[in-house]
KEDREN-535676 format. One line per field, with one value per residue (C-alpha): residue in three letters; residue number from 1; x, y, z. Coordinates in steps of 0.02 Angstrom, whole numbers, plus 50000, padded with zeros to 5 digits. Example, Ala and Ser with C-alpha at 12.3 -4.5 7.8 and 13.67 -1.06 7.14 Angstrom:
BEGIN
residu = c(ALA/SER)
num = c(1/2)
X = c(50615/50684)
Y = c(49775/49947)
Z = c(50390/50357)
This chain:
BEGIN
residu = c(UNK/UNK/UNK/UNK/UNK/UNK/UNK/UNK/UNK/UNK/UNK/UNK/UNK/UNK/UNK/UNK/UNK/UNK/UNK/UNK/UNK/UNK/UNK/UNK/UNK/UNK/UNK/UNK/UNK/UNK/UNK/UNK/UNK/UNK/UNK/UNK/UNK/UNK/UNK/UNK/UNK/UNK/UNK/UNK/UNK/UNK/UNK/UNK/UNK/UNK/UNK/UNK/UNK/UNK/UNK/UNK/UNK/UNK/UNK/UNK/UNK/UNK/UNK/UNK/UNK/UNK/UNK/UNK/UNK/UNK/UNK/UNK/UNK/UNK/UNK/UNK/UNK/UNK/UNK/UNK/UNK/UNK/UNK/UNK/UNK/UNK/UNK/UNK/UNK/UNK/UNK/UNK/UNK/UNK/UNK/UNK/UNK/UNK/UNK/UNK/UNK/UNK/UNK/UNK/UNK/UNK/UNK/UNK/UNK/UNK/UNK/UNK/UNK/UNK/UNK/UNK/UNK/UNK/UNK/UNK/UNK/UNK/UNK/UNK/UNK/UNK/UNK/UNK/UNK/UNK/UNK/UNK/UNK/UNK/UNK/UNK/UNK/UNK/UNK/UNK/UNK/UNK/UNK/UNK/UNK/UNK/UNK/UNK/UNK/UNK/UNK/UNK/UNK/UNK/UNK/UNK/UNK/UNK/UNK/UNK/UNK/UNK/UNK/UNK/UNK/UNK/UNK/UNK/UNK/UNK/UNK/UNK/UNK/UNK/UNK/UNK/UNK/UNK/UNK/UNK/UNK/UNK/UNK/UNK/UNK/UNK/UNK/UNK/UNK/UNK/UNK/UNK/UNK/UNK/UNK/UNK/UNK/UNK/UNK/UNK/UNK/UNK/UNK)
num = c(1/2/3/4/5/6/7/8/9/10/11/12/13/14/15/16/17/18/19/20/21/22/23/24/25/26/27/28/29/30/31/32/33/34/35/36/37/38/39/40/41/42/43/44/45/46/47/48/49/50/51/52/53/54/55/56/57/58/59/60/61/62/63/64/65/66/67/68/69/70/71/72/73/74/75/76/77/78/79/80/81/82/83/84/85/86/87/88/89/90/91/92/93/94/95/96/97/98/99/100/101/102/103/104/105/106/107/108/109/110/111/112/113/114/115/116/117/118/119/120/121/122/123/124/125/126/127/128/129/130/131/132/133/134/135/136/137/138/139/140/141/142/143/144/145/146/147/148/149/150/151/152/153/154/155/156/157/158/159/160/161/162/163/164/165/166/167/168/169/170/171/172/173/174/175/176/177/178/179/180/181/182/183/184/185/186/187/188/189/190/191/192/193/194/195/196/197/198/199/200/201/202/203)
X = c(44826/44919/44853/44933/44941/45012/45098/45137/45155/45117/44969/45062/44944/44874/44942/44831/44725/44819/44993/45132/45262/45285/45330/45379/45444/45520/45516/45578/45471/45477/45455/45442/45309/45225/45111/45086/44916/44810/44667/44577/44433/44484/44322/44221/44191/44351/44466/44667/44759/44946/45077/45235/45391/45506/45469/45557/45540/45500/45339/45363/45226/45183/45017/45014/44986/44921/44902/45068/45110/45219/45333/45361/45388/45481/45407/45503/45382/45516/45465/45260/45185/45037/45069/45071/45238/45164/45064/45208/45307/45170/45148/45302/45316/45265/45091/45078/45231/45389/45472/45637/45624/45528/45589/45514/45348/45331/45223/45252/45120/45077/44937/44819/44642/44472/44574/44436/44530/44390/44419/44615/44568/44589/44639/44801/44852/44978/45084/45102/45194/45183/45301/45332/45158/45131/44976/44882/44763/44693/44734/44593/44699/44664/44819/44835/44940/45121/45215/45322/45463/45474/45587/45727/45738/45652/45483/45339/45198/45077/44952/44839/44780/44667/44613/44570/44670/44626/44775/44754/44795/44952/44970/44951/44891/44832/44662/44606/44400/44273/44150/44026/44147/44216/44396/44489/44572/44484/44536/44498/44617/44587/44747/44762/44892/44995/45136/45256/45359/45531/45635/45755/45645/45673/45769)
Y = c(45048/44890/44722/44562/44423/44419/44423/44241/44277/44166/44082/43931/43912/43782/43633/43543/43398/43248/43325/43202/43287/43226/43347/43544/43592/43784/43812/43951/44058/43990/44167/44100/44018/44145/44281/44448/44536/44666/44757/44921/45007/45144/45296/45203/45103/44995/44875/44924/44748/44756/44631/44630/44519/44546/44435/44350/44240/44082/43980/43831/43691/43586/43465/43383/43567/43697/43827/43842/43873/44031/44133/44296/44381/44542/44634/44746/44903/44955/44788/44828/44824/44869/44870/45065/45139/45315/45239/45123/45284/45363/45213/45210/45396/45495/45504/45311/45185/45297/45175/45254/45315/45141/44996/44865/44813/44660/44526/44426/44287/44297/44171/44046/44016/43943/43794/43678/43527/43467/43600/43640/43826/43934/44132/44179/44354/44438/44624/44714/44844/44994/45131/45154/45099/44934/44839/44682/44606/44446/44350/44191/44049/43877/43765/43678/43541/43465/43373/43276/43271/43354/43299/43380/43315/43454/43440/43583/43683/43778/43895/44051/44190/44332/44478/44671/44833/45000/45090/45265/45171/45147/45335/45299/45457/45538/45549/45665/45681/45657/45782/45679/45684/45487/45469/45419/45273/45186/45167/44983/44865/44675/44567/44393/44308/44141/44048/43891/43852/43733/43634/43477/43314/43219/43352)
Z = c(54622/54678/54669/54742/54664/54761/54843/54843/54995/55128/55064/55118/55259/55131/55035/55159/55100/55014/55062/55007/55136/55298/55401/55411/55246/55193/55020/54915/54794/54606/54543/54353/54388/54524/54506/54602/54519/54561/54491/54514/54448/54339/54327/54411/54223/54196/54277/54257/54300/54347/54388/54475/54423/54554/54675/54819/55014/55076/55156/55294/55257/55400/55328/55515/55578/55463/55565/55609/55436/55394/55264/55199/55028/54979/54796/54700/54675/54509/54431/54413/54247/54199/54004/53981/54018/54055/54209/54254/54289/54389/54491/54542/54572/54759/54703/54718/54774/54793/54714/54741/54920/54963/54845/54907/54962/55094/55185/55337/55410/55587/55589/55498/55539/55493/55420/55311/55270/55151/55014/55083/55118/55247/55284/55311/55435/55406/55403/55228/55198/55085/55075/55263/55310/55375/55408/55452/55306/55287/55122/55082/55002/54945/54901/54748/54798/54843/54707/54778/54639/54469/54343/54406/54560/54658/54757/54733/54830/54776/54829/54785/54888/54846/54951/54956/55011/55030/54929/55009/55210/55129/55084/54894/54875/54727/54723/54569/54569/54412/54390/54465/54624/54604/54598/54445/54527/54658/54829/54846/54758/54726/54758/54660/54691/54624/54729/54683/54805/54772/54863/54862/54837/55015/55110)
């Protein structure tokens, strides 16, 4: 069960339209004011959302050329949350994250495509890895805009990405069966995800 929201990962590829930058710009991950979600079906009757605070990278803007937008983010699997301590500890257990053997979860871009300007959109490839699995997914994100300077003298990105994993590719495992032969926790896990980027106003 792991849900991006991710991921604020990379999404970059889009604080396209009405950019106030004028060239390439890397910022770094706001993680106050980022989100990493994900939800999963739980019985086949419920959605279980679950966050995770630990959050870390960078994204290069360029609004002249989106597609050669990139960054990277690094998750810390201990820092999940799903508001129930007992499943926290199972999620971060062998059955699901390994959370001591593999502490960190990861993205890395490798493209951008089907840019729309008009609606600043477009999908984002990259590799994620779980535990020691790693794999490409594609992320759909829209940016939300640049600011160019906050009161304190720093200039902000934004962007959101969603997207959809299958958790047992990434040998999240466990897999107990209902009677009715469904699994308890689904395989398929929605990623939403939330990223601010910062950076010196002007530099």
């Amino acid at each position: 069960m792991f849900q991006f929201k991710t991921l604020r990962l990379s999404a970059f590829a889009t604080v396209l339209a009405g950019a106030l930058s004028v060239g390439a710009a890397e910022y770094t991950i706001d993680a106050s004011h980022s989100d990493v979600l994900f939800k999963v079906k739980h019985m086949g009757i419920s959605t279980v959302t679950g966050s995770f605070s630990e959050i870390s990278g960078t994204f290069n803007v360029d609004p002249k050329n989106v597609k050669a937008t990139t960054g990277s983010a690094v998750i810390k699997v201990a820092s999940v949350n799903t508001n129930n301590a007992k499943r926290d500890g199972h999620l971060k257990s062998d059955d699901f994250f390994n959370a001591e053997q593999f502490p960190e979860i990861k993205f890395v871009s490798k493209s951008v495509r089907k840019v729309n300007m008009k609606d600043s959109t477009a999908e984002l490839v990259g590799d994620l890895t779980i535990r020691d699995v790693t794999k490409e997914i594609v992320l759909k994100v829209k940016g939300t805009g640049i600011l160019a300077k906050d009161p304190w003298g720093m200039e902000r990105a934004a962007f959101t990405a969603t997207g959809r994993i299958n958790r047992l590719d990434f040998n999240l495992k466990w897999s107990a069966l209902l009677e009715s032969g469904g699994m308890v926790v689904a395989p398929e896990v929605d990623l939403v995800l939330a990223f601010e980027g910062v950076r010196p106003a002007g530099k």
